[in-house]
C-alpha positions in Angstrom: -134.5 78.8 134.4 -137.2 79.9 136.3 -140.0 78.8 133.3 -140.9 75.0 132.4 -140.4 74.4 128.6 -142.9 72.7 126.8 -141.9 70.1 124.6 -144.9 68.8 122.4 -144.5 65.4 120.2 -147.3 65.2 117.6 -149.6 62.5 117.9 -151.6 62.2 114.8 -149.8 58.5 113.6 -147.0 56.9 114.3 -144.1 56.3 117.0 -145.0 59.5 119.6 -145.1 57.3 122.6 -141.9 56.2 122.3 -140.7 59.8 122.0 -142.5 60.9 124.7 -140.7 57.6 126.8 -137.3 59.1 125.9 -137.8 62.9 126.1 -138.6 61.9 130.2 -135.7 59.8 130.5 -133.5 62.6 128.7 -134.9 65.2 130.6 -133.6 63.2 133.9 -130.2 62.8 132.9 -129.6 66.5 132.1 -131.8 68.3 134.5 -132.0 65.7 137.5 -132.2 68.1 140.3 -134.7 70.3 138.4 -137.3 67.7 135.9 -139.9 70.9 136.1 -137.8 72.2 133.9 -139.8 70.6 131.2 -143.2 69.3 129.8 -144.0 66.8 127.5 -147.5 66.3 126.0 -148.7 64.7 123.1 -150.2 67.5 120.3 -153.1 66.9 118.3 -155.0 70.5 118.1 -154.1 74.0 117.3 -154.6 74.6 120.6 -151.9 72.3 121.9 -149.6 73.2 119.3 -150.1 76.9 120.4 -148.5 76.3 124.0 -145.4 74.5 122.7 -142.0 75.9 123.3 -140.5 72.9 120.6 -142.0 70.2 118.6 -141.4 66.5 117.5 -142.7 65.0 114.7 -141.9 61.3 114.6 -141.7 58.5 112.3 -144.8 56.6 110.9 -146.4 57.3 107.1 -145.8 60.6 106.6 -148.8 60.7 103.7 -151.1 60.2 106.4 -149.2 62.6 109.4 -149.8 65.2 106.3 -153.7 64.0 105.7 -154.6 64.0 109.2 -153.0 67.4 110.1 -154.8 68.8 107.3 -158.5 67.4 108.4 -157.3 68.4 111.8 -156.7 72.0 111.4 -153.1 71.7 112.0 -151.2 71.9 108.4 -151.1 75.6 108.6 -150.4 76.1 112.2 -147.3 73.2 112.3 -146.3 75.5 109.2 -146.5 78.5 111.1 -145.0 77.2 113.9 -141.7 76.4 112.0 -141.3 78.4 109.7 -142.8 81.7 110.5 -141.9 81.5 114.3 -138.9 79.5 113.9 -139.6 77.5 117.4 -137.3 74.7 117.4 -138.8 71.2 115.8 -137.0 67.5 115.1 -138.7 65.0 112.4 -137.3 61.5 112.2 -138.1 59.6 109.2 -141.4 60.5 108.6 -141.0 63.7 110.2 -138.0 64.9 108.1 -139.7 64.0 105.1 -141.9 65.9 106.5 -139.8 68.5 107.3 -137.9 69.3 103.8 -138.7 71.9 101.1 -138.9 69.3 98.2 -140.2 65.5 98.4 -139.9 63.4 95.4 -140.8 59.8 94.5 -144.5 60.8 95.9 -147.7 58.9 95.0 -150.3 61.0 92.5 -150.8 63.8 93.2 -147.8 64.3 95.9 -148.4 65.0 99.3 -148.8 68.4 101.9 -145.3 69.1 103.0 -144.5 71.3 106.2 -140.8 72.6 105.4 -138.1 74.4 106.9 -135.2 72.1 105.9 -133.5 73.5 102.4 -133.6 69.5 101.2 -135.1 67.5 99.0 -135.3 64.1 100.2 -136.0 60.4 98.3 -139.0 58.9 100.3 -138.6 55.3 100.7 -135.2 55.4 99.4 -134.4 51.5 100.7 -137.3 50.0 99.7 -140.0 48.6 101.4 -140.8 47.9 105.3 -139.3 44.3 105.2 -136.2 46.0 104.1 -136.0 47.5 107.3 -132.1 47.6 108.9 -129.9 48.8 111.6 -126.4 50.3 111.3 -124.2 51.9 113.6 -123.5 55.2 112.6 -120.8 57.5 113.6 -122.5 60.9 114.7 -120.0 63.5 115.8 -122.5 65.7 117.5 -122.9 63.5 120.1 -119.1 63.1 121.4 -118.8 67.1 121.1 -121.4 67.3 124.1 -120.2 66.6 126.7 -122.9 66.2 129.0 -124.9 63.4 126.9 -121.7 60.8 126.7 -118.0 61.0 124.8 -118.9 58.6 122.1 -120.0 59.3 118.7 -121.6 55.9 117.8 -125.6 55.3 117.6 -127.9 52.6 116.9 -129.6 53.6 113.5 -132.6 52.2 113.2 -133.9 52.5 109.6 -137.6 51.8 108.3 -138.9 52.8 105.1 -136.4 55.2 105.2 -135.9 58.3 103.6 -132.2 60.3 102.4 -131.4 63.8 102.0 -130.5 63.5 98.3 -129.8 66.8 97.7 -129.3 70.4 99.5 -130.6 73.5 97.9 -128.6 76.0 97.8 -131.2 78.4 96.0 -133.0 81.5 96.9 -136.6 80.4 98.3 -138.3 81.4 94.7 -135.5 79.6 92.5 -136.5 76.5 95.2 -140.2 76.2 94.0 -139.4 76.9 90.3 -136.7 74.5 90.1 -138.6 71.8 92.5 -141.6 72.0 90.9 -140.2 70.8 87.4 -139.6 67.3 88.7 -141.8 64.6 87.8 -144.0 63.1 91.3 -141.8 65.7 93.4 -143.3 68.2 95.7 -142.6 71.5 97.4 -143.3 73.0 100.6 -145.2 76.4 100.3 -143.3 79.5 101.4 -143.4 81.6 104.8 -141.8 84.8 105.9 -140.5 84.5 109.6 -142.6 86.6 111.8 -140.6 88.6 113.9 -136.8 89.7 114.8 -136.5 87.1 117.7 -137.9 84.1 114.9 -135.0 85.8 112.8 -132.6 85.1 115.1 -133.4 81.5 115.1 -132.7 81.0 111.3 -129.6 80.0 109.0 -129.1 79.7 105.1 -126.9 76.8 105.9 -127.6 73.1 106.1 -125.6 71.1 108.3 -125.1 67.6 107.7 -124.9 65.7 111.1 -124.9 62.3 110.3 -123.9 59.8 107.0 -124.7 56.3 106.6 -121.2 54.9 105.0 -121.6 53.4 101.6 -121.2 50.0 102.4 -124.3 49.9 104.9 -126.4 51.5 102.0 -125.3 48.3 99.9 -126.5 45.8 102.3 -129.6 47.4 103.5 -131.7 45.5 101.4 -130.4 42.2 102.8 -131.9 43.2 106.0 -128.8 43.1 108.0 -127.4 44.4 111.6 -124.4 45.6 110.1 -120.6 47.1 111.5 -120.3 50.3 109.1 -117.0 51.5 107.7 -115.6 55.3 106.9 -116.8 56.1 103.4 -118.9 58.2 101.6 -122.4 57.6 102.2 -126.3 58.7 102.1 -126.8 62.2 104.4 -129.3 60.4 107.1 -129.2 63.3 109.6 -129.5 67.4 109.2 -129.9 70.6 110.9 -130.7 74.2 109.6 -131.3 76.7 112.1 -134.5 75.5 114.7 -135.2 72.2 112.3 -133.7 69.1 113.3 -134.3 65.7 110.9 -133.1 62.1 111.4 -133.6 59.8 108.9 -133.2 56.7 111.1 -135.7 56.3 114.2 -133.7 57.0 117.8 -136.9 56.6 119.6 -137.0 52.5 118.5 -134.1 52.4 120.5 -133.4 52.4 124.2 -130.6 55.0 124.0 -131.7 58.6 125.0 -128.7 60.3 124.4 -129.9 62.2 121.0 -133.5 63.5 122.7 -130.6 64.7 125.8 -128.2 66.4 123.0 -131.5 67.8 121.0 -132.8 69.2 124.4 -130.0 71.1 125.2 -130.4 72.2 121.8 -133.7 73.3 123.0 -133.0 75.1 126.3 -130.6 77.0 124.4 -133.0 77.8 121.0 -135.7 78.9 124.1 -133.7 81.0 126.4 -132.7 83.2 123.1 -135.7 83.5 122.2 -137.0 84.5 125.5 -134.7 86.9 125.8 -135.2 88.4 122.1 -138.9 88.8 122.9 -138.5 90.4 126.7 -136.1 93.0 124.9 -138.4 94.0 122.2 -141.6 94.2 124.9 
């Protein structure tokens, strides 16, 4: 790869530093011989934004990530950016909230919304920060690559966390008519992807990557570092196309192996579209 990529982590509010710690430590385990291969920087301007090959948006209060973009210029371009170019972007807690087409439990008035996922999710759907809890999840991603370690478990860390409570399996108008009849639920405006290459980088499907098992859902609100069993649970991690959203926080932790997994993901994403680009030049 004969071009850095440019990884930016938006640093309006919340946990970016510690995203920025990991991407570096990720990036040396799988591109030791070659860490020009990428560059992280912290985005809080258009013009930062604008030179990004891939974008994180991390946890914190997503009401004010969504107030400060706005004042900052940068609503409309993170919009752009993931929806109409299709570059590849991760949101964890905050950020998937962030991230979805539909938000409910909102405070009056709702909130600006950035979309790409085909979710709605349930803000705050444990309760408040001192019901804060960690769970080890089973995440099968992460033993199918190889090069980021053969195990499937993860520390979730979960914070005023948000679920995926439901996947929308509409057509993007039947998604804001339908949404918009909630009560205190809101709805991502709509984009049309720019170009053949962006195209490329979409999908009608949602994956679900990730569950938190029923029994670790009932005792979140004792607070507890708990062993979790295999049932049925809450959707706590997602992908559709370039979007990416966690609902737990992998950057609280000292394990680097999903920002490794998610840059692969990346160099990937980048290279095809690259190459989609150079062909239609």
């Amino acid at each position: 790869m004969s071009t850095a990529i440019t990884v930016g982590v938006l640093a309006l509010q919340g946990a970016f530093y510690e995203h920025l710690k990991l991407l570096n430590l990720a990036a040396t385990q799988i591109s030791p011989n070659v860490p020009s291969n990428w560059r992280f920087l912290e985005v809080r301007t258009p013009g930062e934004l604008d030179i990004c090959d891939a974008l994180i948006i991390p946890g914190g209060e997503s009401t004010a990530i969504s107030l400060v973009a706005a004042r900052s210029g940068l609503l409309e371009p993170l919009r752009d950016f993931v929806k109409l170019y299709r570059k590849p972007t991760w949101g964890t807690c905050a950020g998937l909230i962030l991230l979805a087409e539909s938000a409910n439990r909102t405070k009056q008035g709702g909130q600006e919304l950035i979309g790409g996922l085909d979710v709605r999710v349930n803000r705050n759907h444990f309760g408040r920060q001192t019901e804060s809890f960690q769970a080890s999840l089973d995440l099968p991603f992460l033993r199918e690559s190889g090069a980021v370690g053969s195990s499937s478990s993860f520390p979730g860390v979960f914070i005023r966390a948000p679920v995926v409570e439901k996947i929308l399996l509409f057509v993007e108008e039947d998604v804001q008519v339908e949404e918009q009849k909630r009560e205190a639920t809101v709805v991502a405006p709509s984009r049309h992807t720019k170009d053949p290459a962006a195209r490329k980088a979409m999908s009608d499907h949602v994956e679900v990557l990730g569950k938190l098992p029923g029994r670790a859902a009932r005792l979140a609100d004792k607070g507890l570092s708990i062993e979790t069993e295999e049932e049925a649970g809450d959707i706590v991690a997602v992908r559709q196309g370039n979007v990416f959203g966690t609902s737990f926080h992998p950057e609280l932790t000292e394990n680097p192996r999903i920002h490794a997994w998610w840059l692969q993901q990346v160099e990937d994403a980048v290279s095809k579209l690259r190459e989609a680009v150079h062909q239609t030049e």
